[in-house]
N, C-alpha and C positions, 0 to 999 in steps of 0.2 A: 589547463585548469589546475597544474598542481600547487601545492600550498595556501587552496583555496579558505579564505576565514569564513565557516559555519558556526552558524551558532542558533541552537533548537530553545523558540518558546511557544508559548502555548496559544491556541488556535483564538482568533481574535474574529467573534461573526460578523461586526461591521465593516471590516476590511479584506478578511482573509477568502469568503465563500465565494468570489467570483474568480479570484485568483486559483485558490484551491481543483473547483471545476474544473478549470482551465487545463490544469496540470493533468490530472485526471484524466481529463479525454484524450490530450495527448500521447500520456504513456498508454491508455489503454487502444487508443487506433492503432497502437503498433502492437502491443504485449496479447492483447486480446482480439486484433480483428479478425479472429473464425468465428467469434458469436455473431459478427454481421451489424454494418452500420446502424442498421435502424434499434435492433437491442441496443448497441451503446446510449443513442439520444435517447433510450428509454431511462435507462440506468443513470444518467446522466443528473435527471429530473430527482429520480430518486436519492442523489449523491446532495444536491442541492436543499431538498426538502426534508428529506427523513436522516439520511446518515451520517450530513456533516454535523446536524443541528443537534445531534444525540450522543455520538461520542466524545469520546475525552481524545482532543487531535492536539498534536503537534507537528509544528513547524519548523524545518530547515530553512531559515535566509542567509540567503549570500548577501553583501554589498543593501540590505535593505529589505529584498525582493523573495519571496517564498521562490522555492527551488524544490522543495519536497514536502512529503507528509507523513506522519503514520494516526492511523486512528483505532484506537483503543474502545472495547467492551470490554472492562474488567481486564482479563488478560487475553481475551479474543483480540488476533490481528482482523480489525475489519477490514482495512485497506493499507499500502504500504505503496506509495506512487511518487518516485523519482521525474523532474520535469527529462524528456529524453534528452537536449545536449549538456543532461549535468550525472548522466548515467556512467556508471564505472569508476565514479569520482571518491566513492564512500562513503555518501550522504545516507543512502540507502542502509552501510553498516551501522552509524553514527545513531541514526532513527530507532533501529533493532537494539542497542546497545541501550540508549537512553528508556527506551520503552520498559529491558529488562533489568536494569536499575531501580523504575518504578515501581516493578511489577514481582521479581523474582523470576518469574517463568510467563511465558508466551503459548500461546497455540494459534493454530490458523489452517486456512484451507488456500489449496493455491490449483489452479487451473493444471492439469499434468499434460497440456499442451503447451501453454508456456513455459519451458526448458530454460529460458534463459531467468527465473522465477526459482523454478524447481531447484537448478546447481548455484542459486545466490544465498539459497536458506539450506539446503544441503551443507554448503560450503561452511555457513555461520553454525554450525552443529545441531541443526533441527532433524529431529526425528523422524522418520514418517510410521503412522499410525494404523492409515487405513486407507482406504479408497472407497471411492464410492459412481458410480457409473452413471448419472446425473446430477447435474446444478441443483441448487433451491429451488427454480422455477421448473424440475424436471425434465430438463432436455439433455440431451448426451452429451458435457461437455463433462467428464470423469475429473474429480476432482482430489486431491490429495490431504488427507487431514495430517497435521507436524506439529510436534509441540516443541519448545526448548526450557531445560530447565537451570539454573543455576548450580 
């Protein structure tokens, strides 16, 4: 997949939100399956109804086809989901990079069991902040607050 042509535009709802999904579940069955199948398909609903429809998202396509995302509150990372056979490739850097372009500085919270999350935004010079020893919904899954700035 090297010398792959990427090129990031902006979240399209008539086309993008079922693609988007898609990608989402996939990276997350793998990045996040300790919250357990049946949270994903919850999450899932909520990614389709409330999350994509309210942030400001961008698009990684290759060859036509979305291959990633990041979605933006303000300078909140909401989400940041690489499709998995396009992971390691630098779509994921390319997303962070264009976002803090937008933005000037980034912050976000990343799951501190996903490791391979943790040393991708570590690696990109995000800070970490704080921690905190339950999700939104209150359950034990310790979370990591990062910001990066310019």
């Amino acid at each position: 997949m090297k010398n792959m042509e990427i090129r990031i535009r902006a979240y399209q709802s008539a086309t993008d939100l079922k693609k988007l999904s898609n990608i989402w579940f996939d990276a997350s069955s793998l990045a996040h399956a300790f919250v357990g199948h049946e949270r994903l398909l919850e999450q899932r609903y909520l990614i389709e109804t409330q999350y994509l429809p309210n942030a400001e998202t961008w698009v990684a396509i290759q060859d036509e086809v979305p291959v990633g995302f990041i979605s933006l509150l303000d300078t909140f990372v909401g989400g940041l989901f690489v499709a998995p056979h396009c992971q390691g490739t630098g779509i994921g850097r390319r997303l962070i990079t264009h976002a803090l372009d937008l933005k000037g500085a980034l912050s976000l919270e990343v799951y501190t069991e996903n490791v391979q999350a943790l040393d991708f935004y570590n690696a990109l010079g995000f800070k970490e902040l704080s921690r905190r020893a339950v999700d939104d919904d209150g359950l034990p899954f310790e979370n990591a607050q990062m910001e990066l700035k310019r």
